[in-house]
N, C-alpha and C positions, 0 to 999 in steps of 0.2 A: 802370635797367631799367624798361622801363613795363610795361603791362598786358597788352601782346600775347604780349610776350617770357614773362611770368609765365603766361599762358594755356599756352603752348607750353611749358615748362618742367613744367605740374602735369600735361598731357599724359603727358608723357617721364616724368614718377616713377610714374605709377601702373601703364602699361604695362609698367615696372623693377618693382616693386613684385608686381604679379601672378605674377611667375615666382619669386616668393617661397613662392607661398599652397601647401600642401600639398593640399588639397582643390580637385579636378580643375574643382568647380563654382562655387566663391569666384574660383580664377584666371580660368575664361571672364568671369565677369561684370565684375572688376575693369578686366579686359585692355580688354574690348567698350568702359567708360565712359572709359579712358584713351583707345582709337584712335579714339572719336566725338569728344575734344575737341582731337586729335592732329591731325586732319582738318581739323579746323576750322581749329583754327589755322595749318594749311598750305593752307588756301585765302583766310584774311586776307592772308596773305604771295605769295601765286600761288608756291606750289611744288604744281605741279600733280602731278608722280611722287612726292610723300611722302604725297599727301593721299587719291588712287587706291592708293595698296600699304594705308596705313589703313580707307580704307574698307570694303577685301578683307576686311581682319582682319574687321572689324564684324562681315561677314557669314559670314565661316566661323565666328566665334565663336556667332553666334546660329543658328546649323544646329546646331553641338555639343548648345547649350543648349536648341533645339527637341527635339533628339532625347534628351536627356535626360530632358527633361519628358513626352518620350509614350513611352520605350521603358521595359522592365518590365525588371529586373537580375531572374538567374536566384538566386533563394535557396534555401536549406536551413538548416535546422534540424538539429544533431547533437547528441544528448544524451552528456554526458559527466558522471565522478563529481569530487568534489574530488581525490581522488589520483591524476589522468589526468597522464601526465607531462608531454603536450603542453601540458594547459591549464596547466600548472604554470611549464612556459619560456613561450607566451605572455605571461601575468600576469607573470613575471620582465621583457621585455623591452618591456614597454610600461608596467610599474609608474609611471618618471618623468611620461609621461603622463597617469595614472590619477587620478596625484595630483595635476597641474594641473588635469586638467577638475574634480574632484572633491575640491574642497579640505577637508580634516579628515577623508575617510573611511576606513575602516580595506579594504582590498580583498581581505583575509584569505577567502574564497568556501566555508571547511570548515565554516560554519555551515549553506551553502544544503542546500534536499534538492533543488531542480531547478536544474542548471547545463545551457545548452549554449551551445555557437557557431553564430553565423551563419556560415555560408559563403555566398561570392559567386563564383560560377563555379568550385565547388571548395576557391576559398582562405578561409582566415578572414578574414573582415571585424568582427568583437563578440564578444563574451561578453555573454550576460543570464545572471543565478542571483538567485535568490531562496527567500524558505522559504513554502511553499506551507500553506494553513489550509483543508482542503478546497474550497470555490472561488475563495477568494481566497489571492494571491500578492503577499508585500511582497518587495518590490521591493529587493537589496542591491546589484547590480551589472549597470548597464545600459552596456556603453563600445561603441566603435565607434571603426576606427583613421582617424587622421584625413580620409585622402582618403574615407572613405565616409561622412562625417557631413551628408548630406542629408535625415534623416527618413525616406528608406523602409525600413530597417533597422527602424525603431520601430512603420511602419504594418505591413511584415513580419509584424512580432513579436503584432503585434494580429488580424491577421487568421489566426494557428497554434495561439495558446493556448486561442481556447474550444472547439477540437478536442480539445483535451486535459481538458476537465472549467472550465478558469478563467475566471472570468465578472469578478474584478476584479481591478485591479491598484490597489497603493498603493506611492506611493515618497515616503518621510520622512527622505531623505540629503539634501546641500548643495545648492543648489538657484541658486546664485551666475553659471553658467556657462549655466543651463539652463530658465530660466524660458519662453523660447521654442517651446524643444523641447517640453516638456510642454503648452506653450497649444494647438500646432499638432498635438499626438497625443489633442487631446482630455480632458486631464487637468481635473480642478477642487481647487480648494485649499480644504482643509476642515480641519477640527481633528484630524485624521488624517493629515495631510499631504496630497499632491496624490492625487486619485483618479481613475482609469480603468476605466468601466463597459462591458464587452465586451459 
């Protein structure tokens, strides 16, 4: 097998590979870098109709991703108690989840006094809860289900709470999964754990 074949080959896995990805914005971008090398490789070889149906891809994939990046998802904020039944099967059917992203943490939410969901066009997209210290809020459970794990959930969330009295956020849970998240929302890591000054 030489190098072309291998070209044409990492092509064809990654474009396999993206309709794997659970989050709508992981698959555009995986799909986009698989059909630009997919292309390629079908124009080393002159297969001109594999290399034109690829490049298509390219570009409807980066319109998704354009319009991703400049359209606003409709959110809301619903406050809910710990004994809310829904948030109760929620937290039940995303638990196995909870506890990947969030490895060692207990998702038990009856300690928080502020819990709500994000909703995203009505449906739930998060759970945030936390226990609130007049205007600061530590931080016990920030999740988001996988296809909406792009950060605006988190900018969301930042731009609702100093409506509400809360001027900082501190989150001193696992941090394994999420060190990004937090750099990209503004977070600093302190002797307090990571901090977010609203």
């Amino acid at each position: 097998m030489n190098w072309i074949e291998m070209f044409g080959y990492l092509g064809s896995f990654l474009v396999l590979v993206s309709f794997l990805m659970t989050s709508v914005f992981k698959l555009r971008v995986v799909n986009t870098v698989g059909s630009v090398i997919f292309a390629a490789y079908a124009l080393i070889i002159h297969s001109y109709p594999t290399a034109l149906m690829n490049i298509c891809l390219v570009g409807i994939n980066l319109r998704f991703l354009w319009k991703m990046a400049h359209s606003r998802r409709d959110y809301e904020l619903v406050r809910v108690n710990a004994e809310d039944r829904y948030l109760q099967h929620f937290l039940a059917v995303h638990d196995a989840d909870i506890r990947a992203c969030f490895p060692g943490i207990d998702p038990d939410v009856t300690k928080a006094d502020y819990i709500c969901f994000i909703n995203c066009e009505g449906k739930p997209a998060g759970v945030f809860a936390g226990i609130r210290h007049e205007e600061r809020m530590n931080i016990l459970l920030d999740y988001a289900i996988p296809e909406m794990r792009d950060f605006t959930i988190g900018a969301y969330l930042q731009e609702q709470l100093p409506a509400e009295g809360i001027r900082t956020l501190v989150y001193q849970g696992p941090t394994e999964h999420h060190t990004e998240y937090l750099n990209r929302l503004g977070f600093e890591k302190g002797e307090d754990g990571y901090v977010r000054y609203l």
